[in-house]
N, C-alpha and C positions, 0 to 999 in steps of 0.2 A: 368196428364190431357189428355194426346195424347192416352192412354191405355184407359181410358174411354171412350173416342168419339170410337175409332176403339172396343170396345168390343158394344157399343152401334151400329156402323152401321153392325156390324157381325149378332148383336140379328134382327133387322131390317131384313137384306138380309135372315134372315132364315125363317122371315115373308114371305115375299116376295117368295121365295120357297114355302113355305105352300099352300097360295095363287092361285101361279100359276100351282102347281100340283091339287088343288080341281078343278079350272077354266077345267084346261085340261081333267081333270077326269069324269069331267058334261058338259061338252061342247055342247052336243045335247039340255039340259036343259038352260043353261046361255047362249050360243050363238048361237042358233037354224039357224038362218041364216047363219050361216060361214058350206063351203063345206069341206069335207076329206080333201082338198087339201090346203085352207085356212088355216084349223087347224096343220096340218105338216107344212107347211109355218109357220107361228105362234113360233109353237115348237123351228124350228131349228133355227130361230132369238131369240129364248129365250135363246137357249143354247149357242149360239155364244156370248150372253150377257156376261151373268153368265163366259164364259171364257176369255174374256175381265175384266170382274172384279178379278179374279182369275191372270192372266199373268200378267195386267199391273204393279198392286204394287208391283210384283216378282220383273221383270226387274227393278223398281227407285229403292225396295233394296238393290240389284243387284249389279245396278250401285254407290250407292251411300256406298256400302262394299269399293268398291275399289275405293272411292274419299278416303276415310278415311285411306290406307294403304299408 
């Protein structure tokens, strides 16, 4: 069941990628009002995201390797 949900929010997150690379891609078209500086702002809170997603479940792994040892 646990294998499910997490290969389901992986499929998900890869949407979400999708996503936010066309949004980025068309930016002058979809968000005609956000300036160069906006949209770098934007980005680099996207990607601190995405590395927060990435690092967090690392570390409870991690941590939870070595409750089990």
């Amino acid at each position: 069941m646990g294998k499910c949900i997490t290969e389901i929010w992986h499929n998900w997150t890869i949407v979400g990628l999708i996503l936010d690379t066309f949004s980025l891609s068309n930016h002058r078209y979809i968000f005609p009002q956000l300036s160069e500086s906006q949209v770098i702002a934007f980005t680099v809170w996207m990607l601190f995201a995405y590395a927060l997603y990435l690092i967090i479940p690392t570390m409870i792994n991690e941590r939870n390797k070595k409750r089990l040892i």
